[in-house]
C-alpha positions in Angstrom: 18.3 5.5 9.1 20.7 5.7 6.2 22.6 2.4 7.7 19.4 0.3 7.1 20.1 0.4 3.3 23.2 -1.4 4.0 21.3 -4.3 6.3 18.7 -6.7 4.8 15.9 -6.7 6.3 13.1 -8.7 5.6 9.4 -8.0 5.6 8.8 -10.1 8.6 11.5 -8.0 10.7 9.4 -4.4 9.6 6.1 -6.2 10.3 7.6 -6.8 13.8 8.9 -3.1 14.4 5.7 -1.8 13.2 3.5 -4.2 15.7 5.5 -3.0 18.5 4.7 1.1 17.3 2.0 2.3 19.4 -2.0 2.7 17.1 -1.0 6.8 16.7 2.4 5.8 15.5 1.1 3.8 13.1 -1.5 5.8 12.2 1.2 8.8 11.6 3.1 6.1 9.3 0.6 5.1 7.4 -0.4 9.3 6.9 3.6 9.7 5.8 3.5 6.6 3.8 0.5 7.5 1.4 1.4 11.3 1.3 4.3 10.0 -0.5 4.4 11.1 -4.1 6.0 7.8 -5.6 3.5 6.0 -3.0 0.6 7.3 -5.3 2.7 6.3 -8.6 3.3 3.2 -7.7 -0.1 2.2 -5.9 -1.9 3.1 -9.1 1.0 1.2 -11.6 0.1 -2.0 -9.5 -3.6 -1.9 -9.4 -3.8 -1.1 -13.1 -1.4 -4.0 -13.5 -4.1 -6.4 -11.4 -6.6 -4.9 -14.1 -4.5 -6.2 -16.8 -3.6 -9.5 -14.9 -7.3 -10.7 -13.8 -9.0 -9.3 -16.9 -10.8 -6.7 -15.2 -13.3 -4.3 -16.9 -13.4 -0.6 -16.7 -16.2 0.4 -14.3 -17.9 3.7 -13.3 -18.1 4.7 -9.8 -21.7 2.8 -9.0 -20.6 -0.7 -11.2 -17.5 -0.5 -8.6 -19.2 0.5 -5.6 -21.8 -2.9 -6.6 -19.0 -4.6 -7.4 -17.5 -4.5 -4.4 -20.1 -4.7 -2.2 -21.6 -7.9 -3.7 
């Protein structure tokens, strides 16, 4: 793995490998991903960032959930 950091690769070459991984494999990626300390860091830096972006308002749980749902 360590040799990747020395290769570009592109998003469309991952989206590839990870097509190709069978659903439980992906699953177990997606489980490792998001356990992922800086995962959780960074997920919340850049949905605060679309708040600031798009001008969105603070909302309690129910203003989200009708938010979303409408």
């Amino acid at each position: 793995m360590p040799k990747l950091k020395e290769i570009d690769v592109n998003y469309e070459q991952i989206k590839e490998l990870v097509y190709q991984l069978a659903f439980e494999k992906k699953l177990a990626l997606i489980n490792e991903l998001v356990m992922d300390r800086s995962y959780k860091e960074k997920f919340y830096r850049y949905t605060e960032s679309l708040l600031t972006k798009y001008n969105i308002p603070g909302m309690n749980e129910s203003q989200l959930d009708g938010f979303l749902h409408s």
